[in-house]
Structures are given as structure tokens and as C-alpha cells.
Backbone as a ProteinNet text record, in pm:
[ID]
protein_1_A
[PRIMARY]
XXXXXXXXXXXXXXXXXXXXXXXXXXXXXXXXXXXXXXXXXXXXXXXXXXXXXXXXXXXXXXXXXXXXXXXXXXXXXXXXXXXXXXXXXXXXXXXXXXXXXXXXXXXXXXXXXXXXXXXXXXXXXXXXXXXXXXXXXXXXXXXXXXXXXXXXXXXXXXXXXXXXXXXX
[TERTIARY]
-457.1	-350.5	-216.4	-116.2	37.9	90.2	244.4	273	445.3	477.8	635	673	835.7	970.8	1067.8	1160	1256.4	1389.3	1499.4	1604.8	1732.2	1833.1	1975.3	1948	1890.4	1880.6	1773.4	1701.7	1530.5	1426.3	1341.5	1200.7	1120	1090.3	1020.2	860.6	780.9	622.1	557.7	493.4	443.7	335.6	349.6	235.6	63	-36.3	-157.5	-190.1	-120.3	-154.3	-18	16	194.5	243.4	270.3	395.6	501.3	480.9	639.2	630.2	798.5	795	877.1	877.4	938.4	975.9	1089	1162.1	1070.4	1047.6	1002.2	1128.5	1197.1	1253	1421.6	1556.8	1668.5	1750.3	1733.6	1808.7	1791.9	1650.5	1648.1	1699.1	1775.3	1807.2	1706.4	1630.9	1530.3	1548.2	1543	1607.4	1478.6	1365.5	1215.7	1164.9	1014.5	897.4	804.5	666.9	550.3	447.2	336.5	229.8	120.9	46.2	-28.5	-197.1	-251.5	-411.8	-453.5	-356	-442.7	-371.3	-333.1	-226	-114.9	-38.9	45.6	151.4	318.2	405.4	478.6	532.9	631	784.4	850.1	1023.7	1101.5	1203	1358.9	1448	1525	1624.7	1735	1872.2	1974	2066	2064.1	2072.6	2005	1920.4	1864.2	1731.3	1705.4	1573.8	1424.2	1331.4	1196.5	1150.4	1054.6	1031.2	850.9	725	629.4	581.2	577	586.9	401.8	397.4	214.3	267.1	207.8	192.9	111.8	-13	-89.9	43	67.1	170.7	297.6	334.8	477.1	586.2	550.5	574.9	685	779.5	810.2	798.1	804.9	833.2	878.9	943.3	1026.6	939.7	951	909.1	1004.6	993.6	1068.7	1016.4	1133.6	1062.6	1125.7	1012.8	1086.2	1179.8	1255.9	1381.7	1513.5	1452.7	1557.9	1651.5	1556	1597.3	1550	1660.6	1691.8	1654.4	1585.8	1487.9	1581.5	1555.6	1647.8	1535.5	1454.9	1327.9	1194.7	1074.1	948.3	815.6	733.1	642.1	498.9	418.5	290	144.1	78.1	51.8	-101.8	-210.9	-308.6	-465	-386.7	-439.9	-371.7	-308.3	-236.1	-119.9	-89.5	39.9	160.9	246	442.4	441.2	564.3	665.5	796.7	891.9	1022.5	1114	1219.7	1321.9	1432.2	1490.4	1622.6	1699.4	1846.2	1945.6	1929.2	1871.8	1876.3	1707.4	1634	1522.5	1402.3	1309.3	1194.1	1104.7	1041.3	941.6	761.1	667.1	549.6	496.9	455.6	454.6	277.4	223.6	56.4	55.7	-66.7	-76.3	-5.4	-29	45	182.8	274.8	402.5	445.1	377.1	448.9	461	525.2	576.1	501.8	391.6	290.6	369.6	509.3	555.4	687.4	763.6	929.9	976	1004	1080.3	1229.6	1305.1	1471.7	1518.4	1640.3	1726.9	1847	1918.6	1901.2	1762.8	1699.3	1565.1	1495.2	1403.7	1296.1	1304.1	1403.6	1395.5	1545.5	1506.2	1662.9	1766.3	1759.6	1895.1	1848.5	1954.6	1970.5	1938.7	1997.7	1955.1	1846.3	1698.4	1580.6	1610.2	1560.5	1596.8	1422.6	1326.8	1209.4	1110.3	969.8	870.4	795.1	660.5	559.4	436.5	302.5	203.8	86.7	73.8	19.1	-152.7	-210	-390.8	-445.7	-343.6	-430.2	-373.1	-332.2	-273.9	-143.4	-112.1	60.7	182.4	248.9	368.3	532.4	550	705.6	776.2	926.1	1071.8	1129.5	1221.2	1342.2	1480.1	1569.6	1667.2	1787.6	1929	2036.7	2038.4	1919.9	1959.2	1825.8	1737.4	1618.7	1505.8	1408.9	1239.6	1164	1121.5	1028	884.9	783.6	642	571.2	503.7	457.9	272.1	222	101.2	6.9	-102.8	-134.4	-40.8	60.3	180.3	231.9	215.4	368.2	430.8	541.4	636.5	698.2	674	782.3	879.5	998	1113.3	1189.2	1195.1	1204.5	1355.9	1443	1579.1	1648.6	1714.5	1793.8	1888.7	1985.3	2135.4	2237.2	2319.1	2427.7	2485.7	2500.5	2569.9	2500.1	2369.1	2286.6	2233.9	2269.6	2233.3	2302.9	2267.1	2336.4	2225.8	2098.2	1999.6	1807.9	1768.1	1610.3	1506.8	1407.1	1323.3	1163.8	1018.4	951.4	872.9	770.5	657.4	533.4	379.2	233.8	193	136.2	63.1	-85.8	-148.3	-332	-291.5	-144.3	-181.7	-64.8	6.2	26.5	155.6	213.1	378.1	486.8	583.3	671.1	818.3	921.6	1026.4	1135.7	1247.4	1356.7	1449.6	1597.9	1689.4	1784.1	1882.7	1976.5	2164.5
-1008.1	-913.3	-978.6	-860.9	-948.5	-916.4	-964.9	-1028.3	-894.3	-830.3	-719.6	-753.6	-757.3	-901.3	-793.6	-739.4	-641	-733.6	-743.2	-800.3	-692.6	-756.3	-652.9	-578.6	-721.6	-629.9	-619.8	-557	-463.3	-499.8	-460	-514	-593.6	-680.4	-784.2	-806.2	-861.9	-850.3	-1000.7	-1065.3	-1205.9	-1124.1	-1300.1	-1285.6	-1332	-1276.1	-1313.7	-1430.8	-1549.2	-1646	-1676.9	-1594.2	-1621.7	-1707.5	-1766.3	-1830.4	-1814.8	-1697.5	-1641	-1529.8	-1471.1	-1295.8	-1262.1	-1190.2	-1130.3	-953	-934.7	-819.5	-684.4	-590	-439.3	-351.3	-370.2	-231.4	-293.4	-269.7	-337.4	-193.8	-97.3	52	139.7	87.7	186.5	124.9	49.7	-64.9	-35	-61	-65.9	-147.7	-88.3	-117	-145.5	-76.4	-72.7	-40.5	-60.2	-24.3	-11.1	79.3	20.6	50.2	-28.6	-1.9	112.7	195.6	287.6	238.7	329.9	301.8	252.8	327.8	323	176	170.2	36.5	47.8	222.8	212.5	185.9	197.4	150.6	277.2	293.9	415.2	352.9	347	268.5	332.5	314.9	411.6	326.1	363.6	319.8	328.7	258	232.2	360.6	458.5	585.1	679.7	650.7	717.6	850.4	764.5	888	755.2	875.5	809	836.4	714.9	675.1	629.2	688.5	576.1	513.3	369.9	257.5	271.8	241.3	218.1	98	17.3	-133.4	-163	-34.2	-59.4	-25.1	114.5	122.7	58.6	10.7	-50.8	82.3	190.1	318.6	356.7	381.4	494.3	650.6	699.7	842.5	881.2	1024.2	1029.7	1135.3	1066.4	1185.6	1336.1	1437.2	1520.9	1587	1530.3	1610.9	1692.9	1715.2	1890.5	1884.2	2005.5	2027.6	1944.8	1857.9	1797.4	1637.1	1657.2	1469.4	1386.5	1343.1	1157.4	1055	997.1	890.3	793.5	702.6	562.7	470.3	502.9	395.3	438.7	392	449.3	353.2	360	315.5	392.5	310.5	405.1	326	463.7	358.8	373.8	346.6	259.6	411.9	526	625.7	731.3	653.6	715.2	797.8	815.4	878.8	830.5	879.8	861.5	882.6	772.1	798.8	761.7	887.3	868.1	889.8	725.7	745.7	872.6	917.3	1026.1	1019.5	1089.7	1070	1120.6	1177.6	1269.5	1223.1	1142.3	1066.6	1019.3	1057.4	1026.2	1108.2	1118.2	1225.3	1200.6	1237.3	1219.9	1300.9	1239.6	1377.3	1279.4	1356.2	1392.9	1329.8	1307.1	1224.1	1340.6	1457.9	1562.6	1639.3	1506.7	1505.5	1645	1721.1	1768.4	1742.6	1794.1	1751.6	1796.2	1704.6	1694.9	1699.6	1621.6	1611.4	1560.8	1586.7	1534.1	1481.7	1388.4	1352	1277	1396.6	1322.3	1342.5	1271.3	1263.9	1356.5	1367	1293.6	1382.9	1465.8	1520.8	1450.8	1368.1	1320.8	1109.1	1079	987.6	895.8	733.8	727.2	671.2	697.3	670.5	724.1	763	833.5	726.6	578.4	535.4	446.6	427.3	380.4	252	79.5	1.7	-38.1	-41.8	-54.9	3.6	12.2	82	10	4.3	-84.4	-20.9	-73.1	4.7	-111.1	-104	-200	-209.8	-253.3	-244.4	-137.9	-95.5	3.5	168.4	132.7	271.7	328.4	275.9	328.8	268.9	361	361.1	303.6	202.7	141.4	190.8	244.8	239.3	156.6	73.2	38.5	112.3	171.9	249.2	156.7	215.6	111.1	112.5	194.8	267.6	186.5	185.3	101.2	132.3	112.1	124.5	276.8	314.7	416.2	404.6	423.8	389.8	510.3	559.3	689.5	647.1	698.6	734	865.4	893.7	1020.8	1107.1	1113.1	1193.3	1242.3	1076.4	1163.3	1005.1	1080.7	937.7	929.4	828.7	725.2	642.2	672.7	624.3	472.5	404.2	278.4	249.9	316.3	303	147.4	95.1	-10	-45.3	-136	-110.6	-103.4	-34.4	-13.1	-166.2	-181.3	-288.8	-375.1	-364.8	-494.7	-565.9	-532.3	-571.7	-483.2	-593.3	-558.8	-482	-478	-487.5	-527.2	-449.4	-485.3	-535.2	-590.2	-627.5	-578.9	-526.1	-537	-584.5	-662.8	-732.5	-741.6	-706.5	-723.3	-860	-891.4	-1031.7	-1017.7	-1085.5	-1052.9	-1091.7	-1140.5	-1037	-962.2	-870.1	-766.7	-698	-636.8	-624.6	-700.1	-755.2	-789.6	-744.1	-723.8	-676.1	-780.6	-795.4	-892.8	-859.6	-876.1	-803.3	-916.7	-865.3	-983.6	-974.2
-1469.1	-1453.3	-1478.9	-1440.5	-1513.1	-1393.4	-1343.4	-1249.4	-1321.1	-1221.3	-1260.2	-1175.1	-1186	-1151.9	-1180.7	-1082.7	-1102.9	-1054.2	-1180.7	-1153.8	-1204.5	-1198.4	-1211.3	-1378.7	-1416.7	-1628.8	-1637.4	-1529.8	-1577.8	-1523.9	-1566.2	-1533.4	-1628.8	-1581	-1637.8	-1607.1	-1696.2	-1723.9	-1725.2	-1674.8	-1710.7	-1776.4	-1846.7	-1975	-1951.2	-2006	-1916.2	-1829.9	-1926.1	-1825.5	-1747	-1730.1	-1627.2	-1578	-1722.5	-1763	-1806.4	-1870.3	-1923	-1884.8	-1861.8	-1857.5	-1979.8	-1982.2	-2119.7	-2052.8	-2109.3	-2054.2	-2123.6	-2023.2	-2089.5	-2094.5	-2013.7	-1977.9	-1915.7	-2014.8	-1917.8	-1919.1	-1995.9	-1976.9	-1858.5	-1775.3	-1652	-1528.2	-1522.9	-1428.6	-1287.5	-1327.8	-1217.4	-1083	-945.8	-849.9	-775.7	-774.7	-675.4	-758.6	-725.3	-731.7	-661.4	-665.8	-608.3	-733.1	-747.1	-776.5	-721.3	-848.7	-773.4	-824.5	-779	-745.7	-895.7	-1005.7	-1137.4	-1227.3	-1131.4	-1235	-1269.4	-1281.6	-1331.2	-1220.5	-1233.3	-1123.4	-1116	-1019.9	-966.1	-948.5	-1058.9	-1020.3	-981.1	-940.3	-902.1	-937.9	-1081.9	-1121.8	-1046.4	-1030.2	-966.2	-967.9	-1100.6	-1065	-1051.2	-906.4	-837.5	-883.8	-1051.3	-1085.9	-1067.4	-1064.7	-1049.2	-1212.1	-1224.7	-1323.8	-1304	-1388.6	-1369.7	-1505.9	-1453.4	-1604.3	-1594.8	-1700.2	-1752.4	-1872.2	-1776.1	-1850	-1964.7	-1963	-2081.8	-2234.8	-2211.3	-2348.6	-2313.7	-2224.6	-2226.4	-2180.4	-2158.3	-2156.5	-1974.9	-1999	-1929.2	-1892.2	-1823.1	-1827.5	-1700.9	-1753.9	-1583	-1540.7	-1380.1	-1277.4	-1237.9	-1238.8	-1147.1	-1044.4	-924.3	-794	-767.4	-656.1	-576.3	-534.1	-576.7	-532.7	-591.8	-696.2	-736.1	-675.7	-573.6	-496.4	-608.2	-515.2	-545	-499.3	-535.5	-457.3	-475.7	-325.5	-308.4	-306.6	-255.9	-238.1	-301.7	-307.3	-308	-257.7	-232.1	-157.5	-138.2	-178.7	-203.4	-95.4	-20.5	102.8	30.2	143.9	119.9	102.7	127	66.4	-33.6	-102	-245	-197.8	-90	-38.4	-111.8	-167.3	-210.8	-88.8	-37.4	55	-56.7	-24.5	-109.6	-31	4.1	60.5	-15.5	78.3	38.9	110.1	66.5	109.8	280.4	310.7	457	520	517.8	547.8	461.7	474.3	372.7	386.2	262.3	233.8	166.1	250.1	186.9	61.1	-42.3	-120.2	-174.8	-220.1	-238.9	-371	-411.6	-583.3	-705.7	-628.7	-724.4	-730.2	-596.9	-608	-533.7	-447.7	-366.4	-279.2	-179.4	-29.1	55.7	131.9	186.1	335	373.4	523.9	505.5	599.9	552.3	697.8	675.1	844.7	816.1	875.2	834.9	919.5	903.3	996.5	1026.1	1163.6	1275.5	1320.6	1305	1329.8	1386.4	1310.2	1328	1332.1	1249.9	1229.7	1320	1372.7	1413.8	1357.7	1236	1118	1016.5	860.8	812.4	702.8	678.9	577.7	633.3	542.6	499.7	454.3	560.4	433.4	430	477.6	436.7	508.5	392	424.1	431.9	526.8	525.4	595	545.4	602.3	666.2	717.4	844.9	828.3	889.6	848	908.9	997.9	1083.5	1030.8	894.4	819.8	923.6	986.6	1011.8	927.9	937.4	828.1	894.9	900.3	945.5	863.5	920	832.3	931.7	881.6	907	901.8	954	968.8	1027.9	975.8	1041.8	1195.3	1264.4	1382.8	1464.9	1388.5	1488.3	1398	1403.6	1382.6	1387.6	1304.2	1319.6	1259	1400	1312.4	1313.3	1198.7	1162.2	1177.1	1290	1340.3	1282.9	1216.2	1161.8	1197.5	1115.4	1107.7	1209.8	1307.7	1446.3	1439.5	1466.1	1449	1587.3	1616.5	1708.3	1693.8	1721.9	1719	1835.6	1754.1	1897.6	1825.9	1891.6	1921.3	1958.5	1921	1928.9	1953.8	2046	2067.7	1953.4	1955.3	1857.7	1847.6	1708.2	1649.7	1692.3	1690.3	1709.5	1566.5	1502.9	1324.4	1241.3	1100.8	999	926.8	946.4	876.8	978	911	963.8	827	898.6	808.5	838.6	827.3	903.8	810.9	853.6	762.6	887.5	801.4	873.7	813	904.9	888.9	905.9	953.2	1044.5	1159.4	1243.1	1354	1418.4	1316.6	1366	1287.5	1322.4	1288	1346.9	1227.6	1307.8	1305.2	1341.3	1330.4	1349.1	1236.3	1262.9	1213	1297.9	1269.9	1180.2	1080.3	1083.6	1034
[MASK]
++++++++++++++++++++++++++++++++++++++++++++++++++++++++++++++++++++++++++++++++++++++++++++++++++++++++++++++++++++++++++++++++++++++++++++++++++++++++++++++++++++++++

């Protein structure tokens, strides 16, 4: 397999035996990605459209979603679920891109901007928010609130044994 490297001028591809990358793509300024089940990748360029690359043709094409959002993030969990950060929380949407569940903010979630998604072994879903932690359980979420101005920023990462959360 090849090894995709997202920097300020694009996305980049190592070569089979990865050693070199060589640029695919520097016009979509590609900001994220995730990989999906079939190989291909799901990006969100820096102005805010979704994009999925297929590495076999070298190929872009754009996604359009419902309603016309703007994806800030994307993240694809461990049963083919989109989660797509948005401006007002994040949204689950189905392999066929509709909106399967929406949890935003101040609603459901405890901050408005998303800085990461993560999915754990036991299939729950972490965000990070400027506001504290939210972990999404067969679609009920718990909110673990945090003191104000206690960070600039969160991080959460799973290991084998467990989740961890660090602020900085």
C-alpha cells in the first residue's frame, strides 16, 4: 500500500516502496482526511468542501451534502459511519451521505467548535470541544464539562488500555 501525507501545498502519495512521495493534488489545499473501507479517502479542503480521492485513478471528485454544509473535519468510524464536523456541531451521515444523527451545539454537545474525533475499541466516539470532552455511546452522548480557561486546546488518543485525554 501507499502511505497519504497532507501538507499546506496538498496531498501527497508515497511510492510503493515508500521512499518517495510525489504530489497528487496541491489545488484542493487539503486540510483532513480519513480513509474509507474501500480504499478510497474522504478530504476537506481548507475551503471547507468535501472531496473523495481514489488513489487507484489519482482522481478527485466532490461530495455534496445535505443541506449544503460545510465540513471542517471528517472522520470515518469502524462501521463505515461519516462523522462531519460543522459549523454548529457534528453530524453522522450513513455510506449514502445522509444524516443518520446530528448532535450540536449548545444542544447536545459542550462547545461549538470540534478539534478531534476518535473512536475507541469499544466503538465509542470522542470529540474534543474548546469546552470539554464528549463521548458518544450507541448514540447517547455524554458530556464531561471542564473548567473555563483551562486550555487552549484538547487532544484525545486510544491506546490498549484505554482513552486518554490531554489538555494544552
Amino acid at each position: 500500500g501507499s502511505i497519504l501525507a497532507y501538507h499546506a501545498q496538498g496531498l501527497y502519495r508515497s511510492s510503493v516502496n515508500g521512499h518517495q512521495f510525489h504530489l497528487v493534488s496541491n489545488d484542493k489545499q487539503i486540510e483532513i482526511g480519513h480513509l474509507l473501507p474501500d480504499g478510497d479517502v474522504l478530504t476537506v479542503s481548507v475551503d471547507h468542501r468535501l472531496y473523495r480521492y481514489t488513489p487507484r485513478d489519482d482522481k478527485f471528485q466532490p461530495v455534496t451534502l445535505p443541506d449544503g454544509e460545510q465540513p471542517f473535519g471528517v472522520f470515518v468510524d469502524q462501521r463505515g459511519g461519516i462523522w462531519i464536523n460543522t459549523d454548529d456541531g457534528v453530524k453522522l451521515l450513513g455510506r449514502d451521505l445522509r444524516v443518520q444523527r446530528s448532535f450540536l451545539a449548545p444542544q447536545n454537545l459542550s462547545g461549538k467548535l470540534i478539534y478531534n474525533l476518535l473512536e475507541d475499541r469499544e466503538g465509542n466516539v470522542w470529540l474534543t470541544t474548546e469546552n470539554g470532552v464528549d463521548r458518544i455511546r450507541e448514540s447517547r452522548l455524554t458530556a464531561i464539562a471542564l473548567p473555563p480557561r483551562m486550555f487552549s486546546g484538547l487532544s484525545v488518543r486510544a491506546d490498549g488500555n484505554g482513552t486518554g485525554v490531554s489538555a494544552y
